[in-house]
Each structure stands twice: as C-alpha cells, then as structure tokens.
N, C-alpha and C positions, 0 to 999 in steps of 0.2 A: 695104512700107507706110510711109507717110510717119507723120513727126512731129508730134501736132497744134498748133497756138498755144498753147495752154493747157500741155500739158509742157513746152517749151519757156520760156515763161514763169516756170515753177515750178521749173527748172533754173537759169536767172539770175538767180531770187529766192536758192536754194539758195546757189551761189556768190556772192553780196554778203554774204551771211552768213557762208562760209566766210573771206571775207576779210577781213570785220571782224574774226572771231575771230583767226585769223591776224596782224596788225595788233596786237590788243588782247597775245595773249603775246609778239610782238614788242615792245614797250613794256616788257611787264612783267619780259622777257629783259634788254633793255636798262638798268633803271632795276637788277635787282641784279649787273650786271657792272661796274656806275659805283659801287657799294656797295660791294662787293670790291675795287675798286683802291682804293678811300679807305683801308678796312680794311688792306691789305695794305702801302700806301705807309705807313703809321702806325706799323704793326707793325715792319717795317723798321727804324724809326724806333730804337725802343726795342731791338731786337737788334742795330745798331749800339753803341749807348749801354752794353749789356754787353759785345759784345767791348773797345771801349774800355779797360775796367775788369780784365777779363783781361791784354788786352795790357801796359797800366801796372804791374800785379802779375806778371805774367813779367819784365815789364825792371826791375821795383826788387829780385829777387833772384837773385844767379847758381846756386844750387843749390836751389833751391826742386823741389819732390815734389810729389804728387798722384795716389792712383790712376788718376783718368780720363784721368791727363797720360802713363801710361806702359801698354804694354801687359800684359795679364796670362797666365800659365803657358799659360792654354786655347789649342789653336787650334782651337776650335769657333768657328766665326761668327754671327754673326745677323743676319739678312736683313731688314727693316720695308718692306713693302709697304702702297703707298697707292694704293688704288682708287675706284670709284664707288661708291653705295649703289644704280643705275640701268642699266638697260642700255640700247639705243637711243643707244649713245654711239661707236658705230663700233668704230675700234680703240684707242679710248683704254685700256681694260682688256687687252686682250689683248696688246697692243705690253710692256706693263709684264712681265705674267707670260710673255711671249714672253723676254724679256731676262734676268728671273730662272731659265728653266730651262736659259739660254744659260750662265748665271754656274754653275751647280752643276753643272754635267758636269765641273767643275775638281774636283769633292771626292768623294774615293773611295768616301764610302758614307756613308747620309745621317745618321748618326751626326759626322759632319763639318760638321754647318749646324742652325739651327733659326730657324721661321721664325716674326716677327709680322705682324700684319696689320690696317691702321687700314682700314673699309670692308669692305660686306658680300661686294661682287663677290670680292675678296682672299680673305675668310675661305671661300666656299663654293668659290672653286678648290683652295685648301690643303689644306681637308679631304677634296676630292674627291679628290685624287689623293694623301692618307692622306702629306703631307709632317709632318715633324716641327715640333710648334706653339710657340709661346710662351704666348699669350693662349689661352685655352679658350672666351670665349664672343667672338662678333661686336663691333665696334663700327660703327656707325653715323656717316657724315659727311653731317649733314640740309645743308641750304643755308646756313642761320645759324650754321655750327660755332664749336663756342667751348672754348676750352680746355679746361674742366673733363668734356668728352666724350670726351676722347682722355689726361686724368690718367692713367688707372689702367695704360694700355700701355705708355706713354713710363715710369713708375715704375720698372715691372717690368722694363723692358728695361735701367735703370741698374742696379738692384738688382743682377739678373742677370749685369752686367758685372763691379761691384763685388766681388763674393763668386767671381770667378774661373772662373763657369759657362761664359762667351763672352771671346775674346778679342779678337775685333773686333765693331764693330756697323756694318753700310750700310742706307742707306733708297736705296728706289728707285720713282719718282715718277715723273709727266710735268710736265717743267717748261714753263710755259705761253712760248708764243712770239708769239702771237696768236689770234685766235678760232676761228680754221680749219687751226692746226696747234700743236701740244706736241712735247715732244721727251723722249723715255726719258730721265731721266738716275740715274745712279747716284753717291750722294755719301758717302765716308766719318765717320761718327760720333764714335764712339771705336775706339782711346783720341784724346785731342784733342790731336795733334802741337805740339810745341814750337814747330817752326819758322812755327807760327802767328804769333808775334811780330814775327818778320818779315815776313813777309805782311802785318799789318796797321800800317798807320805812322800812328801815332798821336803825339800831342804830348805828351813826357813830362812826367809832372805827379808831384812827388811827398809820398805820402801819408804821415800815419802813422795804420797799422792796428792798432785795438785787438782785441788779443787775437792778434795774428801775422797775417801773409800769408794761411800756409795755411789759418787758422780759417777766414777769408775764401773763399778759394776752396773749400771745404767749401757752400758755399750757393750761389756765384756758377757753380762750373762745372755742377751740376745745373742751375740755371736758365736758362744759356745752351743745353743738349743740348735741354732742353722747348721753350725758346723758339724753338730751329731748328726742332725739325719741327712747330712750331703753324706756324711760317712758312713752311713748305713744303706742310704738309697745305693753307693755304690757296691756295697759288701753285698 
C-alpha cells in the first residue's frame, strides 16, 4: 500500500523541525565550547602566574622544606577521578575508569589505594564496585563549574596528604585534544617534586618575604594543587 501525499507531507514538515531543533543545540553547543576556552585560556593564565612564584621561592632558597615538597611515611595512594555528571558521552567515562583499574592491579590489596571522585559517573562506578573512597557524598560537575563545587574534595584530598594518610595523590582525567577526541591522561599531584624548578624557567626575581619563604609557601603551594585541578576539571 502506497504512502499517501498528506503523510508524506507531514514527515517533511516533521523533519524541518527536527532540523531546526538540531541547528538550534548546535548553536547552543557551539556558543558554550567558545565559553570554555575563554575560561580555560584565562585560567591558565593565572596558574601560570603561581607556578612563577613557586619557582622564584624554590630558586631563592637551597634547603627550603615543605610537606607537600617531600613525600610522606604512607605508601597508600590516592587516585582523583574526573568524570561526567551524563552519560551519552561514548567512551569518555569508561576509557578513564578503564585506565584506573588498569593502574590498581599494581597494588596488592585495596588497602594500598583510596580513591576520590569529582562527577557523579565516577562516584557511582566507585561505589559500585565497593572501591575504597575518600569523598562519601557525590559531586556534581554542571556546565558552569566553578571552583567552590569541587572546594570541599580538593581540601580533603590535601588534608589527607598532609597528616600522612596518602603518600602520593594522581588525578586522572581526559585531556581534551579536540571535539571528537580526548585522551586518558594520568598526572602526578603530590608530593610537588622539587625538580619542578627546573622544569619551569622562569626569570629570576628576587623577593623579600615577610614572614619567611616557607610562611609563604604554606598558602601558595595549597593554592597551586586547587588551582591544578580546577584547571583540569575544566580541560
């Protein structure tokens, strides 16, 4: 039986529809991925502008100290997983926790690792399969992320280093490559290696710090560990 005029019709009425809509979240795709590279090129910006200041404060003292500058007793680890808060996203979550259960076949028993989690996808694989947590409740990464969403895991996760609980921390992320491909990567935390200094070549400028160095790095190296993974959670 044939197709009458009138369905047909109503089918390529359907589809102009479908593609305006189409069209319209394309736009609106478009308009916040131009929003985030501003955000992101800016952010940058400013986490430049602290390493800077670290680097300068390492090279003006040869014995200079700093918990988060040396490792601690633990070798427990801790793992920071950043995921989606959506699924329909391929294998952008799965590739991440594909890679982290790739890393933890190194550690004899899960008493050797503990794990946080920025994003809801992260937090309901973790507790699916009853790994050992850091964070107890979810966070959420809406579209608009902003620092003060992700305060309270990044805190814990210093804390936690500080007082000797974990003796390394990595985050593992997809690092954006372009629209239509990211790339696993896993990046060490702490402690924040010395030879960082080197690594970053900076023009040396020198200061004097009231109250000493290390007073200084007391504020500076917290804020550069947050400021990393605000800058990753975004990327």
């Amino acid at each position: 039986m044939g197709v009458s005029t009138k369905k047909i019709q109503n089918r390529i009425k359907a589809t102009k529809k479908t593609s305006q809509i189409t069209n319209a979240m394309n736009m609106v795709s478009s308009s916040k991925l131009k929003k985030i590279e501003k955000t992101i090129h800016n952010y940058l910006d400013f986490v430049s502008g602290v390493e800077d200041v670290i680097a300068n404060l390492l090279l003006s003292e040869d014995e200079i100290r700093h918990p988060i500058l040396e490792e601690q007793s633990s070798n427990k680890v801790c793992y920071l997983l950043i995921s989606s808060d959506r699924g329909l996203a391929g294998p952008f979550n799965s590739n991440v926790f594909k890679f982290f259960e790739n890393k933890i076949q190194n550690h004899p028993s899960r008493e050797d690792y503990v794990v946080a989690t920025l994003g809801t996808k992260g937090y309901s694989f973790i507790k699916k399969r009853k790994y050992p947590t850091l964070n107890k409740d979810f966070v959420m990464l809406r579209d608009d992320i902003r620092y003060i969403d992700i305060r309270h895991t990044i805190k814990k996760i210093i804390e936690a280093y500080l007082k000797g609980e974990v003796g390394q921390v990595f985050i593992v992320y997809n690092h954006f490559v372009n629209t239509l491909s990211q790339e696993v990567t896993m990046k060490k935390l702490l402690p924040i290696e010395k030879k960082f200094q080197g690594e970053k070549q900076v023009e040396r400028v020198h200061y004097l710090y009231e109250g000493g160095a290390e007073s200084i790095l007391d504020t500076v190296l917290p804020l550069y560990i947050e400021s990393l993974i605000y800058g990753l959670v975004l990327d």
